[in-house]
PADREN-361562 format. One record per residue: x, z, y of N, C-alpha, C, O in turn; residue in three letters. Coordinates in steps of 0.001 Angstrom, whole numbers, plus 524288, in hexadecimal, padded with zeros to 5 digits. Last residue first. Layout:
<rs>
XZYXZYXZYXZYALA
...
</rs>
This chain:
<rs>
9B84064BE5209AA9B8E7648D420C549B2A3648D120EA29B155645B32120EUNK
9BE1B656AA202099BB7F653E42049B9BAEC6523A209049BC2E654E920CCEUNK
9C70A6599F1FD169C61A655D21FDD79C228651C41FE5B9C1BC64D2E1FCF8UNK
9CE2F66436201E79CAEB660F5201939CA4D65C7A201EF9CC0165A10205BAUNK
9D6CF66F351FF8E9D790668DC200F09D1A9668911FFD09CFC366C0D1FD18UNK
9D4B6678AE1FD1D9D97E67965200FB9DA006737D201659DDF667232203CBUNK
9CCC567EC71FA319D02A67CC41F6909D5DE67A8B1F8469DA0167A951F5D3UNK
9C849683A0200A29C62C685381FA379CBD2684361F8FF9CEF4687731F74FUNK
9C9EB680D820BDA9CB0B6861420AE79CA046879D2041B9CAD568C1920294UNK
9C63B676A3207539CB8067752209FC9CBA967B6C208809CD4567BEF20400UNK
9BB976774A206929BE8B673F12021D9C4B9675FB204289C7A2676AA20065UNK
9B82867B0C20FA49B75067E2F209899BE4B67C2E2079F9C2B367E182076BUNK
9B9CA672EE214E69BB04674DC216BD9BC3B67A44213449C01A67D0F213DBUNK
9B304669E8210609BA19668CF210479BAB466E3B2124F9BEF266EF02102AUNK
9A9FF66DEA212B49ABF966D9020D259AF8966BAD20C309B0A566B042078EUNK
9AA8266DE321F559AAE5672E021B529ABAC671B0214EF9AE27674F821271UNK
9A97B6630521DF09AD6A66602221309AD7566BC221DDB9B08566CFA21A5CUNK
99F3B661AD21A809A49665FE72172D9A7D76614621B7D9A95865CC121C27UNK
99A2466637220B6998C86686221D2B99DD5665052195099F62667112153FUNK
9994865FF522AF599C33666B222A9599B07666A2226069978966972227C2UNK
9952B657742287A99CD86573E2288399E4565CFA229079A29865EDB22814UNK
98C7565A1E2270098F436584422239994DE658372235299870658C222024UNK
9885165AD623056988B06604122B3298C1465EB32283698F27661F12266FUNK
98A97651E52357C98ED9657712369B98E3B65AD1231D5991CE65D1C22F94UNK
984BE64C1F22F0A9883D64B3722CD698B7664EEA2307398FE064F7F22EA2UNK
978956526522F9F97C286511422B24983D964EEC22B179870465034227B5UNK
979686550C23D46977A16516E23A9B97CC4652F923529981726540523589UNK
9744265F91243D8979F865D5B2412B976CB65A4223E709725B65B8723D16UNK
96DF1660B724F3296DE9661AA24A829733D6600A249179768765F2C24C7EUNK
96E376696F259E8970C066551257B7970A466435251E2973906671124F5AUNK
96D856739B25E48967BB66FF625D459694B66BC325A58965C0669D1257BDUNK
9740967B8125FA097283677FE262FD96ED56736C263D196D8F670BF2679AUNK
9743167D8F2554C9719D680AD2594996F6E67E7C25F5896B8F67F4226217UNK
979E26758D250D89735E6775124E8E970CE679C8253DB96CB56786F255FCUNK
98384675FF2568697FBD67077257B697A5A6721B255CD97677670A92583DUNK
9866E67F10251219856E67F582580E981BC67A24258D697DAB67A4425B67UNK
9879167BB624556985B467FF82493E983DB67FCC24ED397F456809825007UNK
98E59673AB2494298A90673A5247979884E676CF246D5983F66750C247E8UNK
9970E67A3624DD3996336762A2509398FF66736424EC598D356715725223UNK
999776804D243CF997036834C24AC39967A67E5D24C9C991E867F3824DD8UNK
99EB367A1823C4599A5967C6D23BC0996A667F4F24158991E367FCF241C7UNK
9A6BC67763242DD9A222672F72414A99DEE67594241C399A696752124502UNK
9AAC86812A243FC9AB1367DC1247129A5C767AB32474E9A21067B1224A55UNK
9AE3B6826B2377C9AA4D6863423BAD9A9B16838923F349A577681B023DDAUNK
9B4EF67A242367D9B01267AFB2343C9AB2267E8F237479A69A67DA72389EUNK
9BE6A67606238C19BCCA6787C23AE69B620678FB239509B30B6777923CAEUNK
9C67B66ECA232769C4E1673E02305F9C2BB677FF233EA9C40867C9723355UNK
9C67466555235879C906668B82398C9CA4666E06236829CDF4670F02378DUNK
9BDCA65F5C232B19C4F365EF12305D9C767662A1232239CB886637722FD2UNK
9B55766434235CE9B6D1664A22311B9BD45663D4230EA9C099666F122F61UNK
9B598661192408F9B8046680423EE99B7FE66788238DF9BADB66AB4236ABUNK
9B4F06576E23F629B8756591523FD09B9DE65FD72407D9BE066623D240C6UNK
9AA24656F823A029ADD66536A236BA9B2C16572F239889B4DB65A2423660UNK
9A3E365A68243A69A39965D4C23E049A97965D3E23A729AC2B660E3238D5UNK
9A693652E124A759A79F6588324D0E9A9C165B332484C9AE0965D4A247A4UNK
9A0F964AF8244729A74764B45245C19A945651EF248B89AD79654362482EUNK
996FE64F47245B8998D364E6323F2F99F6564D902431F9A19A651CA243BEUNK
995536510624EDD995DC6558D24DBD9985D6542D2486D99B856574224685UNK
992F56445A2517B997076471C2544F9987364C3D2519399D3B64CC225176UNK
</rs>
């Protein structure tokens, strides 16, 4: 459920978002399994990739 939560503030370009949502789930005791880390972590490297260069093409 949190990897689609993740997936869609990524497209959104809402990053902070994600990032506090996993945040708050740690605190709350909730671990993150690999693949939310992983969709916040290629969300932010389209997210670089944009503000660097102004297109990405990662997928």
């Amino acid at each position: 459920m949190y990897t689609s939560l993740m997936n869609a503030y990524s497209k959104d370009k809402k990053m902070q978002n994600g990032y506090e949502r996993l945040s708050k789930n740690a605190q709350e005791g909730c671990q993150s399994d690999s693949y939310a880390c992983n969709t916040l972590i290629l969300g932010l490297s389209r997210w670089v990739c944009l503000m660097t260069v102004g297109s990405c093409t990662i997928r």
